[in-house]
N, C-alpha and C positions, 0 to 999 in steps of 0.2 A: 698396424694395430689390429690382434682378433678380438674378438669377442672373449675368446677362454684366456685374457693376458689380464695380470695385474693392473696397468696400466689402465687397463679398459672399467675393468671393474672397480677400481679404487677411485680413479683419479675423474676419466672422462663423463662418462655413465653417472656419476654424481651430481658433478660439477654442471653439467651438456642439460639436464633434468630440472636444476634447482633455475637455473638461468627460464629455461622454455617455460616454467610451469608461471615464473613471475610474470612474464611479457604479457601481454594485453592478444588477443585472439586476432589482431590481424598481424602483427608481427611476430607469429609463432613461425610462419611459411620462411621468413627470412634469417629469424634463427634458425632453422632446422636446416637450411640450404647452407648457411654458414659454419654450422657443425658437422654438418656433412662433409665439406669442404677442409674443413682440421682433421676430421676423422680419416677421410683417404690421401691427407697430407704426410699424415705420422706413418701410415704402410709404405706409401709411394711417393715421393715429393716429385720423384721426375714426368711424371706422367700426369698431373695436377692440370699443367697447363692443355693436354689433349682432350683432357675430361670437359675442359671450360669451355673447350674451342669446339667440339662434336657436340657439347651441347645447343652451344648458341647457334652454331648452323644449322641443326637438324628444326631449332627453335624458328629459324627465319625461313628454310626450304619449305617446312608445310605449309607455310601463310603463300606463297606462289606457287605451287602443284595444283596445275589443273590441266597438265595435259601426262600421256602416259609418258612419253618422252623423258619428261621431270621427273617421273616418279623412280626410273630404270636409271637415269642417270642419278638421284638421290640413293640411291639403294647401294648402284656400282662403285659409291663413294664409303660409305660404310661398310659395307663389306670386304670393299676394298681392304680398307684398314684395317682390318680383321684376318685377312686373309695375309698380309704385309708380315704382321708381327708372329701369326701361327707360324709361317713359314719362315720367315729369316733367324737365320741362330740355332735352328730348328727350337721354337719358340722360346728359346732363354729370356728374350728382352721382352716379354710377353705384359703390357701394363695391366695394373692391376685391377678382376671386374671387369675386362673388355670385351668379354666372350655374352657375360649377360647384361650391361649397357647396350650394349650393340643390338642385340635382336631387340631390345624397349623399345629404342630409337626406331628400329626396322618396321619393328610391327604400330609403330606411333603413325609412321610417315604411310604406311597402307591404308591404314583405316578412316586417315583423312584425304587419302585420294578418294577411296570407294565411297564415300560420303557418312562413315558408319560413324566418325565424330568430327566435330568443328576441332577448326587449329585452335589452340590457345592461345588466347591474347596476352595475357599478362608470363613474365619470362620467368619471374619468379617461382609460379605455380608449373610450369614444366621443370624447370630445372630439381625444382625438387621431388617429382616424377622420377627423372632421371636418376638423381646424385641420390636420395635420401638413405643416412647410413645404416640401417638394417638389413639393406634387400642389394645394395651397392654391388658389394662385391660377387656376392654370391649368387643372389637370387630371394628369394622367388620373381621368374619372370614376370612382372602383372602390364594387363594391359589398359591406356592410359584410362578407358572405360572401365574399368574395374573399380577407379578412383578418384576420378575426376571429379565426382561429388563431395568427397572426402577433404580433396584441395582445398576447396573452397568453405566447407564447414563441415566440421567435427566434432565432437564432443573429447575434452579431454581434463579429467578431474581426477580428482584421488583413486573415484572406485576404476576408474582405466587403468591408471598406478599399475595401481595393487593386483587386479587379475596379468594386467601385463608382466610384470615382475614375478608371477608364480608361474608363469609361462614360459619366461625367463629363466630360470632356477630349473625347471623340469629338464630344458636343452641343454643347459648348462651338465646338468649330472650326464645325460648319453652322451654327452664330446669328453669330459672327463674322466668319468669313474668308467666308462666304458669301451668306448673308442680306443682312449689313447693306451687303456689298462691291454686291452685287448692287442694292441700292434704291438707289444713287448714280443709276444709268441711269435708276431711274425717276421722283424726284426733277428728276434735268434734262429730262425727256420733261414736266413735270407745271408747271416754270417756261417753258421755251418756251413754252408754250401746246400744246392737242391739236391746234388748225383749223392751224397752223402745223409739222406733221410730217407727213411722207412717208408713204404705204401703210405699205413694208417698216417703217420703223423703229417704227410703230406695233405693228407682229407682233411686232417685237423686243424691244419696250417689253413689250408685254403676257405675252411667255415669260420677261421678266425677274423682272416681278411675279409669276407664277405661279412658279418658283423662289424665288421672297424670301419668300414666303408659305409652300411645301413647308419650307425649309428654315429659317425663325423657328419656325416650331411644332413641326415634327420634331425640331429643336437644343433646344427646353424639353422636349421629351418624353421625348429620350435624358438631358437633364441632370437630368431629377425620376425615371429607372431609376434613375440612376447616384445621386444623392443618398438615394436610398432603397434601395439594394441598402447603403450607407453606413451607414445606422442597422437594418439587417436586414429591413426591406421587400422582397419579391419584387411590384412594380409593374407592371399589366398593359401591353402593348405597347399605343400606340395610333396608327401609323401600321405600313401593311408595303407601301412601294416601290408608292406609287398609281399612280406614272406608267411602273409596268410593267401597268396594268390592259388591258384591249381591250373596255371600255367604261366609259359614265357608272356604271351601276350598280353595277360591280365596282369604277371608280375610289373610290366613297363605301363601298362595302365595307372597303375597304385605306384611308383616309384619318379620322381621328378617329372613328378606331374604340367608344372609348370613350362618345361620343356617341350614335351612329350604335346601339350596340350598349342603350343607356339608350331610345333612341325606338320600338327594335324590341321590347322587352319589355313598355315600358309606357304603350306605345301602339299600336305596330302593331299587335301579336296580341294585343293585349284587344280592340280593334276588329273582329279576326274574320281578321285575317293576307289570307294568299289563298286559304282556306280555305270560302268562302262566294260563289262565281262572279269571273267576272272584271272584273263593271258595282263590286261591291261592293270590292273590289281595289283599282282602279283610287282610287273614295273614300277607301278608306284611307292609300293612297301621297297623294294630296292633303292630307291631314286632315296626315298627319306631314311631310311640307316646308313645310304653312304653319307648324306649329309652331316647324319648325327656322329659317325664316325670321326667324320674329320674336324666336325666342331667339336670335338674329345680332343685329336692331337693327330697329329704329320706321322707319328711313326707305324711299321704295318701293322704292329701287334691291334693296334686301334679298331683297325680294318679288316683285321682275323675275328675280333669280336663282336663289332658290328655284322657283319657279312654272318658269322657262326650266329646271332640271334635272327636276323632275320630270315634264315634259313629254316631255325626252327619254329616259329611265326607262322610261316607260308607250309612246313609241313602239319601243325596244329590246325592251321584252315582245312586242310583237305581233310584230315581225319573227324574234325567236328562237323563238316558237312556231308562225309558219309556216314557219322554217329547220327546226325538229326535225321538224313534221310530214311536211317533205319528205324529209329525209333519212332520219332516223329509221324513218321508214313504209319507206321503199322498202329500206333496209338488212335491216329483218323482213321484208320480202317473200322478198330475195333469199336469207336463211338460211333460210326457208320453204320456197322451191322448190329447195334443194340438197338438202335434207332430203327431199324427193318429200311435202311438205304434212304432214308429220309434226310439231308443235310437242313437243319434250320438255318434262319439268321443269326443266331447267336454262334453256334458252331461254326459257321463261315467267318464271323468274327473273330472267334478262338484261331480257325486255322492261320486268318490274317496277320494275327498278331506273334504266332508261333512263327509264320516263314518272316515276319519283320526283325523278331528278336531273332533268330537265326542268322540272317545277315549282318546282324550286328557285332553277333559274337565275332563271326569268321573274318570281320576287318581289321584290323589292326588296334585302329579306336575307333570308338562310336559318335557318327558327325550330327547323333545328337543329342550327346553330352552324356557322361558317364552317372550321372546324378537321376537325370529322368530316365537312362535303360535299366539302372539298377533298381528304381520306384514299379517300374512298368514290371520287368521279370518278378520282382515280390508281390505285384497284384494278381499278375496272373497265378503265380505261382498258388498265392491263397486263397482264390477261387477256385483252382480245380483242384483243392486238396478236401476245399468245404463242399463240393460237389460229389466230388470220391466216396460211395459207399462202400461197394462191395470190390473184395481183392486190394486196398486200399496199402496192406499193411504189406502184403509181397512187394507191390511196387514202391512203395516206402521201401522197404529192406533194400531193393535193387537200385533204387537213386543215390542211398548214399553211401556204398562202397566206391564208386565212381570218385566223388572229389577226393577220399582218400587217398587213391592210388594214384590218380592225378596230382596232387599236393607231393606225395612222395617223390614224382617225377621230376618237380619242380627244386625239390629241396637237392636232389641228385644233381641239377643239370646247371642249375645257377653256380654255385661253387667252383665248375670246371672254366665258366663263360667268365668268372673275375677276373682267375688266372689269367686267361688273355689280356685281360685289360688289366692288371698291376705289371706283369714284366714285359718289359719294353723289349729287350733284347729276344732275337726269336732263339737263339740257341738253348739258352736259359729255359727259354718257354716249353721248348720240345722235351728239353732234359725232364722238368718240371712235371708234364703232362707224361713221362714215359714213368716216371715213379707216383706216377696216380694210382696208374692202371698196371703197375706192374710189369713194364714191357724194359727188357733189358736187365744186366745186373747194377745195381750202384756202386760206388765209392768208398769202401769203408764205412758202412750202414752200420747200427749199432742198432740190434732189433727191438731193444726194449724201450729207443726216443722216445715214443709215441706214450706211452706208461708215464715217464718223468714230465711228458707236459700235458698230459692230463690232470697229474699231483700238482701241478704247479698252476695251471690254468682250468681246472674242471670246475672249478666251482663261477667263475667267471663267463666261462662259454654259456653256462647254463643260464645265469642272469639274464647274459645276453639272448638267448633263443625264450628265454618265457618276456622279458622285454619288448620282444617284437612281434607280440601279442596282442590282444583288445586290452587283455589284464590288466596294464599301467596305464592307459585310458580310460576304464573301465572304475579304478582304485582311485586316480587324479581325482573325475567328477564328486565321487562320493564323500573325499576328504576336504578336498579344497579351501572350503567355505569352515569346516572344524578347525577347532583349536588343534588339534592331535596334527591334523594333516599342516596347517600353517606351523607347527612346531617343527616339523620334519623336512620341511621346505625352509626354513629358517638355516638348522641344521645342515641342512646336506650344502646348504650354500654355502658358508664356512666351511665345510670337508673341502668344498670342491676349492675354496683358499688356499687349505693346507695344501692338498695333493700337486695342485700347481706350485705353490712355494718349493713344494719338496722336489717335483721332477721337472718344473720348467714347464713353459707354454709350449705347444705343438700346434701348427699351423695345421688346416683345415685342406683333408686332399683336395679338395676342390678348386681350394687357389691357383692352382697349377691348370684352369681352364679358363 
């Protein structure tokens, strides 16, 4: 059962709601484990019972870890299992949800070695950590600190409902009206044949897929807030508008966040972060995209894309740390020499905070937190802008052609990096990648594809690139709370009825990790 299925929206989601909201506040936990429990029964019946069984063990191994011994052997048993099903069948028999169950569990059993939370006592309150069906299959990764407050007491009344449900409706419209609208294009790009399409339409193809993919996982992520803001869950965001990034590194910052934010804790910076040169750095950012690669999937293409991003990762650090050293240097020089060679304490402060935020950028992510380095670069930032007299406006003029062209780079380089990671076959790929770029002749090209799926698809793509924007976050807040805006979240609900009625549910690419 998805989220985007009749079934889900007519029957369970009803039914699953009307039950929990009558129960009494301490048997909401037991409901919700129990509906969890039906919900990844109706996907998966056969793997029901491994879900019960990793849960309950992982429930009983943290209450005895206390040596590291336990904790490497608890770990090597879960991931075992993980690494079991990745690989056998070449993951065919893959149960469902196991890829982000597993790191919960992983990162549960860490953080009550290192002492950062007590095990839980009561089995009900983990398990539905674990099982609970918004964040199940898919994600968002949370970790048990994130919610353990939550567990125990929540608030969950009408006005939860109601904001959760418009939260719901929003995901709901980007998995339907867009995603799935969108994969049509790619779908007909993938039966012609790739040697058999034009340059352009191959770009086109591949910006569609990059949108079908923003907007299937983004659409489960805002529908598992919204399903959890539902039963009183405050669920961590795990995309923020990647393709407003102005690079690879910032894009995978802002995109499965929850991921991203799981490998930089318990992996990066146990590894040693970028905290130990920059040869040793460099290993690190390697060590965690091979991981991230193979927690994607066994085949190479996986490992061509992992390996291809963090390539280009590791060449953005070098070039923003010789951009800072240029700029950066010569900006202190010049407060230097206005100053008549004089460095205050304030200026030793500025340059403090300048080489801080500089090694920040040049990490991969920042180990100390994406929230407090973006607050810090905006204070700095409006300080020495309210400081800026003279010359003010050149340097203004000169700062912001930079994210432009960097943003362009970005919107260039992403699109080629998905292709690796949709076709699995590497012949395809190569085909694929030689008609990007033009290299070779094709197959019976017909030069004007690209023309007919623009008439067919242009008005589509466009929704989709102003979509993944601030603009429909920006338009949500404002409407929300109005009659206008609840009328049209009403509406689109119902479309997104019909539209499934009419083409069928599509499962979420993501199930497939």
């Amino acid at each position: 059962m998805v989220f985007s299925s009749i079934e889900f929206l007519l029957y369970f989601l009803p039914i699953f709601i009307l039950i929990y909201m009558a129960v009494p506040q301490k048997l909401k936990n037991a409901v919700l484990m129990l509906g969890s429990m039906v919900f990844y029964a109706y996907g998966d019946l056969r793997w029901l019972g491994l879900l019960a069984v990793s849960t309950a063990a992982n429930y009983m191994l943290a209450r005895v870890i206390n040596r590291r011994s336990g904790l490497i052997a608890a770990l090597a048993v879960n991931i075992g299992i993980l690494i079991l099903f990745k690989y056998y069948q070449g993951g065919t028999l893959l149960p469902l949800g196991i890829s982000f169950y597993t790191f919960q569990m992983a990162s549960y059993l860490i953080d009550v070695y290192r002492g950062e939370i007590e095990a839980e006592e009561k089995f009900i309150d983990f398990a539905v950590y674990v099982m609970m069906f918004p964040k199940l299959v898919m994600g968002p990764i949370t970790s048990y600190q994130d919610i353990r407050r939550q567990l125990r007491r929540r608030r969950c009344d009408a006005e939860c409902l109601q904001d959760g449900l418009k939260l719901f409706i929003l995901g709901l419209c980007g998995k339907v009206l867009l995603a799935d609208r969108l994969a049509l294009l790619w779908q007909e790009v993938q039966v012609t044949g790739f040697e058999s399409i034009s340059t352009p339409l191959a770009w086109i193809a591949a910006v569609a897929y990059s949108l079908q993919l923003y907007f299937d996982f983004v659409g489960y992520s805002v529908m598992a807030q919204g399903l959890g803001r539902m039963v009183g869950f405050k669920l961590p965001e795990n995309f923020r508008q990647p393709y407003m990034a102005s690079s690879v590194r910032e894009f995978y910052r802002r995109w499965h966040m929850s991921l991203g934010n799981w490998f930089c804790k318990y992996v990066y910076i146990p590894l040693g972060g970028s905290r130990r040169g920059e040869g040793r750095t460099i290993c690190n950012l390697l060590a965690v995209w091979l991981l991230t690669s193979l927690w994607h999937g066994t085949t190479a293409n996986f490992l061509i894309w992992g390996m291809g991003i963090c390539l280009l990762i590791i060449l953005e650090r070098q070039v923003g740390q010789l951009w800072n050293r240029i700029t950066g240097g010569r900006d202190m020089e010049q407060r230097d020499d206005r100053d008549g060679g004089r460095v205050s304490p304030r200026a030793r402060g500025r340059r403090a905070r300048f080489q801080r935020q500089s090694e920040a950028r040049s990490s991969m992510w920042s180990e100390e937190g994406f929230e407090d380095l973006d607050a810090e670069e905006e204070d700095i930032r409006g300080r020495e802008q309210t400081r800026r007299k003279d010359g003010s406006n050149a340097q203004g003029s000169a700062k912001t052609k930079v994210p432009m062209i960097c943003h362009l780079y970005l919107l260039a380089v992403i699109p080629v990096t998905w292709m690796c990671f949709a076709i699995t076959d590497l012949d395809q790929l190569c085909v694929y990648l030689s008609r990007m770029f033009g290299l070779g002749s094709g197959v019976a090209v017909h030069v004007g594809d690209w023309q007919q799926a623009l008439t067919n698809y242009g008005l589509l793509l466009g929704a989709g690139m102003v979509a993944g924007t601030p603009l429909v976050h920006w338009a949500y807040q404002k409407l929300e709370k109005r009659w206008v805006g609840m009328f049209l979240l009403a509406a689109s609900f119902w479309f997104c009825i019909h539209r499934i009625l009419l083409q069928g549910e599509n499962p979420f690419l993501y199930l497939n990790f």
